[in-house]
N, C-alpha and C positions, 0 to 999 in steps of 0.2 A: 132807319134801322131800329129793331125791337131787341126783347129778351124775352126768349120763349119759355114753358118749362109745363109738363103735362105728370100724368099718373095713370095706368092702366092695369086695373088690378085684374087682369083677364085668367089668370087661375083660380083666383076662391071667387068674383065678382062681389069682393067687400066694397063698399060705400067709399067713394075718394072724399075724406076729408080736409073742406074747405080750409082750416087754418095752416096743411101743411104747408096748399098752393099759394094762400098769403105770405108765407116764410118764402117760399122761392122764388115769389116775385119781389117780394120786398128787398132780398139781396142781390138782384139785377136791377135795380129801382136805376142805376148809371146807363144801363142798355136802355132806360126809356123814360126819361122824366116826366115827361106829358101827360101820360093817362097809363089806366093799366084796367084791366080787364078781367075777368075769369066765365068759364061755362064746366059746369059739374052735371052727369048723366048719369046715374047708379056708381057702376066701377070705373068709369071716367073721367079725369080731371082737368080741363087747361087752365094755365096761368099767362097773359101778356104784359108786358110793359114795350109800351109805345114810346118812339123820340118819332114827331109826324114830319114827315118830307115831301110826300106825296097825298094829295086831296086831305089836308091837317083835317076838315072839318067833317069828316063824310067816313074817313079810311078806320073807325072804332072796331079793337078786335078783344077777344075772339069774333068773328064773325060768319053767320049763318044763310047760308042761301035758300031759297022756297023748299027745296026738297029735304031740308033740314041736314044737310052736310055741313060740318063747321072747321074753319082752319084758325091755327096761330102761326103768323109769320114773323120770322128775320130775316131781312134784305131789302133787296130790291129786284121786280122784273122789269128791264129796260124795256122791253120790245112790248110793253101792257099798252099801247094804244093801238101800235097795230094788230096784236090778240085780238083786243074790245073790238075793234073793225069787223075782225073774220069773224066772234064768236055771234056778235049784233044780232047776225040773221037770225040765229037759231032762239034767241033769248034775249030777255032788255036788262038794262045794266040800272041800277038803284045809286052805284057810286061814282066817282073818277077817283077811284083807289086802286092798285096795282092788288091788292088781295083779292077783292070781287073778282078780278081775273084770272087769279087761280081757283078758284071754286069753278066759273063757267068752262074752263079749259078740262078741270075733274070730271065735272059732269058729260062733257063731250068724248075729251079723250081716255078717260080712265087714268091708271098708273101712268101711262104714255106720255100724260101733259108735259111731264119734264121734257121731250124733246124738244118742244113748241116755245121751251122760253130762254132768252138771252139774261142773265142777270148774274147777281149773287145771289145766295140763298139758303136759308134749312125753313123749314114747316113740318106743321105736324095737322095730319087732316082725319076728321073722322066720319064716316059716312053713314053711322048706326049701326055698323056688324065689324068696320074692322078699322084698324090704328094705320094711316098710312105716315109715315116719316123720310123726308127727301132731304137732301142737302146737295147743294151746286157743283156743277163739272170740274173745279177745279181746287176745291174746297177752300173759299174765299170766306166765307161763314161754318161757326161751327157749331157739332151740334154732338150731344155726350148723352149718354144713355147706359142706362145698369138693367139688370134682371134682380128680384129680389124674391122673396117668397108668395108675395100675391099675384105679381107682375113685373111690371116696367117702368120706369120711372125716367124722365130726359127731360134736357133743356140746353140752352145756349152756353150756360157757364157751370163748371162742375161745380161750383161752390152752392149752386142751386139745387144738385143733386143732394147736398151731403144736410142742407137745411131740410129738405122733404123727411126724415128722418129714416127712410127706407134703407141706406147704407151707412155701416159704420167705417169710416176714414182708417186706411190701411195700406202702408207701402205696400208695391207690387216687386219683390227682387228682381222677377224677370224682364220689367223695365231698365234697371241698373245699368246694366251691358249696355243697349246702347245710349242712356244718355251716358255713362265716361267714355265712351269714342267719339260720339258729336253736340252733346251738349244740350239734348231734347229727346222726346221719346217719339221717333217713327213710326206709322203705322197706324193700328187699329187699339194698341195700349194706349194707358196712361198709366202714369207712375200711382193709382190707386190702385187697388187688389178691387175687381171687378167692374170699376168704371171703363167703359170703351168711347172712341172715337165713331161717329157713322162713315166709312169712308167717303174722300171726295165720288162724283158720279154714281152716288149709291142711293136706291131709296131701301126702306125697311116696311114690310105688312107684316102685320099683327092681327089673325083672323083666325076665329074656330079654335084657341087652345093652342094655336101654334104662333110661329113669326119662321119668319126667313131673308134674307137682306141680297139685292140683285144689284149686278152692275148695269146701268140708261148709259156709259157714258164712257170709254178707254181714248187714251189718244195713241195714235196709231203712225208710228216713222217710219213710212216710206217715201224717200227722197224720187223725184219728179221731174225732170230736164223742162226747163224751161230759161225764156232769153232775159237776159238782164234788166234792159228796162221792160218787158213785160212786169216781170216780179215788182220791179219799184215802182211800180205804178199802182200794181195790185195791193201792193204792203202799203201806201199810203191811201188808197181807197178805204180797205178795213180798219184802219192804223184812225184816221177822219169820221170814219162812223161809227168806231166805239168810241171815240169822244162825242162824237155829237149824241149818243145817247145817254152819256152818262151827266150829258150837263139836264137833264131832265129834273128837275126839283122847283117845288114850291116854296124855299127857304133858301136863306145867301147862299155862296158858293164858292170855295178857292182851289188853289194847289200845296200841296208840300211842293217846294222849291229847294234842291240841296244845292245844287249847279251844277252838279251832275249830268251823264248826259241824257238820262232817261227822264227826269223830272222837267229837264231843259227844253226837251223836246215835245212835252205835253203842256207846256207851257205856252211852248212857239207856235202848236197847230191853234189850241185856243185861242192866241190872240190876233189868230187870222178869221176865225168865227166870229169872235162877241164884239157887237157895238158898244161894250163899257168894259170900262178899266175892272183889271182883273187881280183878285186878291193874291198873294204869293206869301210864303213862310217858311222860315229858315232858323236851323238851331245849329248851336255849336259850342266847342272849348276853346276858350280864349290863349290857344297856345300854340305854338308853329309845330305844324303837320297834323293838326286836329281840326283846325278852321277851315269850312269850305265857304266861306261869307263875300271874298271878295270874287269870287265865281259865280255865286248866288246873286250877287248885286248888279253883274254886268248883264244877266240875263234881265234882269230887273228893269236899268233902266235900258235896254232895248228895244221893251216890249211893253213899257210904260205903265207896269205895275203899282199898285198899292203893295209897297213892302213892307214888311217886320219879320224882327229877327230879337231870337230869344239866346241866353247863353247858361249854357249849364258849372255851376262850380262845383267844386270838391262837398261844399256845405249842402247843398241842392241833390247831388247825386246823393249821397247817406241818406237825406232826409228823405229823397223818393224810394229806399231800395228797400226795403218793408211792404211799401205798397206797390210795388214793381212785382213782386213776389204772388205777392195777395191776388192782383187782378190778373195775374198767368195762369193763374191757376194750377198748372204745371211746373217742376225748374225747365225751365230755358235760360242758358249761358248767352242769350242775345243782351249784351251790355248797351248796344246801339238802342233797346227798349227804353231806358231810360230817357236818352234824347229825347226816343218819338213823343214819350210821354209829356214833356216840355213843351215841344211844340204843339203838340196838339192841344194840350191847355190854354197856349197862346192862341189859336187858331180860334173854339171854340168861343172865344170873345171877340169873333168878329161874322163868324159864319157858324152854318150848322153839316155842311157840306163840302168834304176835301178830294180832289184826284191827286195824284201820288205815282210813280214810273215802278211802284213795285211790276216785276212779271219781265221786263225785258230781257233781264243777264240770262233768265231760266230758258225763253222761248228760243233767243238770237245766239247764246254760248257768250254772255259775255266775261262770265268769273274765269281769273287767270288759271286755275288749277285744268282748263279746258286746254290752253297751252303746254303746259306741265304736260298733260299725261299724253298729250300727242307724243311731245320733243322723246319722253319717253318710250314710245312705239318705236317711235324711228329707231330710236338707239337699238330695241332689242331686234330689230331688222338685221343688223348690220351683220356682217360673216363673223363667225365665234370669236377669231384669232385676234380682229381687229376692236370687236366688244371686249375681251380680255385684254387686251393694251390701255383701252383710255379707263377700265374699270380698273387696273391699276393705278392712270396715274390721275383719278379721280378721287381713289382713296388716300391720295399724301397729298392734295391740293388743300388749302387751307379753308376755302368757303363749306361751310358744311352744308350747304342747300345741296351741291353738284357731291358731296360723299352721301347725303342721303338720299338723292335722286339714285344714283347708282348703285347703291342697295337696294334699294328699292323694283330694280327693272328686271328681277330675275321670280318675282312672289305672284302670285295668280291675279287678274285681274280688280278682284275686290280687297286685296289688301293693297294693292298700287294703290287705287284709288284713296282708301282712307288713311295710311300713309302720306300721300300728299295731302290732303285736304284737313285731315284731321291730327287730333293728340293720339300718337303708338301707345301701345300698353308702359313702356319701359317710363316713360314721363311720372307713373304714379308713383314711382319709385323715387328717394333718395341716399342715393349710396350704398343701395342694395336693399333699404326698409320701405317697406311700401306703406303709401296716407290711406288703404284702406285695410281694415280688422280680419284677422283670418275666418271669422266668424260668417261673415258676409261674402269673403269670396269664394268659400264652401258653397255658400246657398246658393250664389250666382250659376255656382259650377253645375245644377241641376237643370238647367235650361239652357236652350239655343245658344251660339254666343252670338254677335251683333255682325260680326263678318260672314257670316255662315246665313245668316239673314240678306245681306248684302248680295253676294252671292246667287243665289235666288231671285231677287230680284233682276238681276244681269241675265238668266237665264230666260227670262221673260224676254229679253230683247235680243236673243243670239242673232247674228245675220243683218243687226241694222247699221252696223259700224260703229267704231268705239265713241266719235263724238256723240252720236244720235242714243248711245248705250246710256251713255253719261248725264244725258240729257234727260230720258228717260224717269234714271233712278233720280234726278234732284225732282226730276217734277211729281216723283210719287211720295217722297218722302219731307226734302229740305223745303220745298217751296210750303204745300201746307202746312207743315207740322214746324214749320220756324220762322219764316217770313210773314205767311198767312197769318197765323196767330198771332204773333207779335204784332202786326198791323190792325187787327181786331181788337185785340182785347186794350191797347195804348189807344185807340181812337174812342172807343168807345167807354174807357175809363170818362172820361169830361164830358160824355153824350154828344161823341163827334161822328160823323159817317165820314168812311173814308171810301173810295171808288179807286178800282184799279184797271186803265182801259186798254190796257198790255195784255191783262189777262181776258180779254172777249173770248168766250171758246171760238169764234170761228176766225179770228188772229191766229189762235194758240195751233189749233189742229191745221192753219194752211202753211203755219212755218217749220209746222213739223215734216209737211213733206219737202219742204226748199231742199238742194242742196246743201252740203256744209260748206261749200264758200261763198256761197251767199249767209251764212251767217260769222264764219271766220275766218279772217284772209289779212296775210302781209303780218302775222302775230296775233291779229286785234279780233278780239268779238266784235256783234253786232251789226258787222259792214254794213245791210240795208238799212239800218237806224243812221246808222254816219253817211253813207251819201244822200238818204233823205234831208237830212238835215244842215248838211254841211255848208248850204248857203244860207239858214237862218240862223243859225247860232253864232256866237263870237269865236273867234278860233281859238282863246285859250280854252276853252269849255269843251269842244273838240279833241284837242290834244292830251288834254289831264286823264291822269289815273283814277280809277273806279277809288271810293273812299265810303261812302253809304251809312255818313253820321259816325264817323271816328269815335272812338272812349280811350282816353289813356287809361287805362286802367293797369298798367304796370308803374306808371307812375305811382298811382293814387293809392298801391299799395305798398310802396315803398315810402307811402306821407302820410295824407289823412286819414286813407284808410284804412294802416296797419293795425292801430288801436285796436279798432273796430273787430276785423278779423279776429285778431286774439283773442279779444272777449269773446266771440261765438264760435270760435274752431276750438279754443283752449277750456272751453266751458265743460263741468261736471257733467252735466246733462248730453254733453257729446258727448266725452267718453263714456257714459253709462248705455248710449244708445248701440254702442259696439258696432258701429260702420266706419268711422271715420278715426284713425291713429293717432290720436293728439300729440302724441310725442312727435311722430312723423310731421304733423302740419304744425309744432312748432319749429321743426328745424327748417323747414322747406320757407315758413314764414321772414324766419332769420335770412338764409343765403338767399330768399328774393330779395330783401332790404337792402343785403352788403352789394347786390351787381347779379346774381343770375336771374335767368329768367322762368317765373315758375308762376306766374300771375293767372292764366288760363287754367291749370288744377287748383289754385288757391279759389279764386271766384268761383269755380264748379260747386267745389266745396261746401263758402258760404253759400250760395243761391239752394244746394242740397238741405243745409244744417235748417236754415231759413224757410224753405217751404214745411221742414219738416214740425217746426215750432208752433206754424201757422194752423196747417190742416192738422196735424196730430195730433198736435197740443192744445190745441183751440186758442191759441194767442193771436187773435184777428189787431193788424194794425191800425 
């Protein structure tokens, strides 16, 4: 995996200046330690840095094929030996790099190459007339691009956008909305004013004075009757062949290991393949209901792993949460980043290559809110008289889950949804005063809100059934824009690749058409992952509840890291920024300390205050 970053001054065709491209490769210099590269053409600019996995000695980019087309890549294409096969005929190959094959597959198939490759991916290819820009089916790699007054400017990390000197660093408010609903920015924003996301299955051309951005690539729910063990047969055939392609590399190789069952299980097909002992990693908090280690360890020794295990403290998390910020580039409320970050430091001291069970809960339903919002349908099923009795005696029952499921079941499907899964508006409130400035909720007020976006999305999917609806919207929005990312930008902080073989598009699109009780049944997500596996795993691994790297973080702000907080929520420089209440996030600070629960807008908060310091301020950690 690389770190890409280009310049297309395709309006005035001004000279792309060499030193910008040096600034933006120089601060992804973590995307690629190895080598780094540039090719400059009048208004034209790439910048690479290489981390070499495949053909280290041969795979040097930018690179250019006889007809003088030249690409920069981030990823990997799994399927480049059998391309190299098909493409042989027509052309001879110079490398055994997975790049050289996207050039032959350009020149063959044009725009269209995207359909021909299984991988992860963003590039940027230029052919002497125009800017083409791709990024993979399911947006596993990312790729960020601006418009400015000469042109266009992208690369793999925004921070390489804002080095190029082409854009000045500027909150975007109509980001806001939804990160305080889900704690990241969805979609095609980012919390900059004029930086975008390219979406996943998208490519972008840049030709003649114009550009325009096309969908290669939607995944499509519709459920498919077929017999039981057909499917589990079929789901472990593709389930086996995207491991067996991802273990492709020219450098060590391991797993994240949580004990989990999704890790567990890529753990278990691997060491039914490899004739040598297999690396494994695991991180955790040393404190009951945060540890998933002695889960991780049964897996371990089953399967006769090389294990290590890293532990995060209170001291470790502060001192990462700066550079947790830093390399997001975005806030994202994913506190689980922090772990990954850990482990993957560990990792990268022993390998240069990790597989990881990210992509199951998304493809199989296995997050419990897929539950929730069923048990909810049923309820709003029932005959009015008899929904009006138990929504009475739901609202004097003392557990608040079941008074606010039952409020809940009466609001249109997109605020079900973020109601269960997410923070309600009323949270940013205490006692009536709300943690954010009326200043900023005015400005919010000028744009979409985030349920209304929500919304929209569901309508994309009328007719496929509420699970498959649900499914839909995590896979367009929660999977790349909060799992994905957090996966990229913590593995590749240490110059680590990380591989995710859950998400193979042709897993992804054939489980979209399964039935839903082939993916949820008897409560549980997942079902064909757990009868695949149910005779190689241990059974406590089996039976356990999803956990996906725990963070006490309600603790650690009621201890270590209350301090911490107050200096950055209580600071001058907040309140002059006039978004966040200081008053309000001191009191909310106080009543989290004495016993309420308010830890989830507290971290919004800092993670908010904290990016803002970094990119706005220019306070790099």
């Amino acid at each position: 995996m690389c770190g890409i970053a280009g310049i297309y001054n395709f309006r005035t065709n001004r000279p792309v200046d060499r030193e910008s491209l040096e600034r933006m490769a120089r601060v992804q210099t973590h995307r690629g330690p190895d080598d780094e590269g540039f090719f400059l053409d009048g208004p034209l600019g790439f910048a690479h840095r290489r981390l070499a996995i495949i053909s280290p000695e041969s795979g040097k980019q930018p690179m250019m094929d006889e007809g003088g087309n030249v690409v920069v890549f981030n990823g990997e294409i799994y399927n480049y030996i059998e391309l190299r096969e098909a493409l042989r005929k027509r052309r001879p190959f110079r490398t055994g790099s997975d790049t050289e094959v996207i050039l032959a597959a350009y020149q063959h198939y044009g725009t269209e190459c995207l359909t021909h490759f299984n991988g992860m991916f963003a590039f940027a290819l230029w052919d002497g007339a125009r800017l083409f820009l791709a990024r993979d089916r399911l947006g596993i790699k990312p790729l960020y691009y601006a418009f400015h007054a000469d042109g266009i400017v992208f690369a793999s990390e925004v921070k390489a956008i804002l080095e190029s000197g082409c854009v000045t660093p500027a909150l975007a408010p109509e980001a806001l909305s939804p990160y305080l609903h889900v704690g990241y920015v969805p979609g095609e924003e980012t919390m900059f004013a004029g930086i975008r996301k390219l979406p996943p299955g998208a490519r972008m051309v840049v030709e003649g004075g114009t550009w325009r951005i096309e969908r290669y690539w939607e995944l499509a729910f519709a459920p498919e009757a077929i017999p039981e063990a057909e499917a589990l047969e079929h789901f472990e055939e593709l389930l086996r062949d995207a491991i067996r392609l991802r273990l492709r590399s020219d450098v060590p190789l391991g797993v994240f290991l949580s004990g989990g069952l999704d890790s567990s299980a890529v753990v278990a097909f691997l060491a039914e393949d490899l004739d040598r002992p297999l690396e494994t990693f695991s991180v955790c908090y040393r404190m009951a209901g945060y540890d998933e280690t002695p889960y991780a360890r049964q897996v371990a020794e089953r399967f006769g792993t090389i294990h290590r295990e890293i532990a995060v403290t209170p001291e470790s998390f502060l001192a990462d949460f700066p550079r947790f910020v830093w390399q997001m580039d975005e806030p994202v409320t994913e506190a689980a980043a922090i772990s990954l970050h850990h482990v993957a430091r560990l990792a990268r001291e022993h390998v240069t290559v990790v597989l990881s069970g990210e992509g199951a809960d998304e493809i199989l339903a296995g997050y419990e809110i897929y539950g929730y919002m069923t048990w909810l349908e049923r309820y709003r099923a029932l005959p009015g008289a008899l929904r009006a009795l138990l929504g009475g005696i739901a609202r004097r029952v003392g557990d608040p889950r079941i008074r606010k499921y039952a409020a809940l079941a009466d609001l249109p499907l997109e605020a079900r949804y973020l109601g269960v899964s997410f923070q309600p508006p009323q949270t940013l409130h205490l006692n009536g005063a709300s943690l954010l400035r009326g200043e900023i909720v005015a400005e919010m007020a000028r744009f979409p809100s985030f349920p209304d976006r929500v919304a929209e999305i569901y309508r994309q999917s009328e007719g496929a059934g509420l699970l498959n609806r649900m499914l839909h919207l995590d896979t367009v929005t929660w999977l790349p824009d909060d799992i994905l990312i957090k996966a990229d930008k913590m593995s590749m902080a240490p110059s680590l690749e990380l591989r995710v073989p859950f998400l193979d598009h042709r897993l992804v699109a054939w489980c979209a058409r399964l039935p839903e009780g082939f993916k949820r049944r008897g409560g549980r997500g997942k079902y064909l992952l757990r009868r695949s596996v149910r005779r190689r795993l241990p059974p406590a691994v089996l039976r356990r509840s999803k956990m996906g790297f725990p963070t006490p973080l309600a603790f650690l702000f009621r201890g270590p890291l209350y301090d911490y907080a107050r200096q950055i929520l209580l600071d001058e420089r907040t309140r002059a920024r006039k978004i966040i209440d200081t008053t309000t996030a001191e009191r909310m600070l106080a009543a989290h300390r004495e016993g309420a629960d308010h830890h989830r807008r507290i971290w919004q908060m800092l993670v908010l205050e904290t990016w803002m310091r970094i990119f706005l301020d220019g306070e790099r950690p």
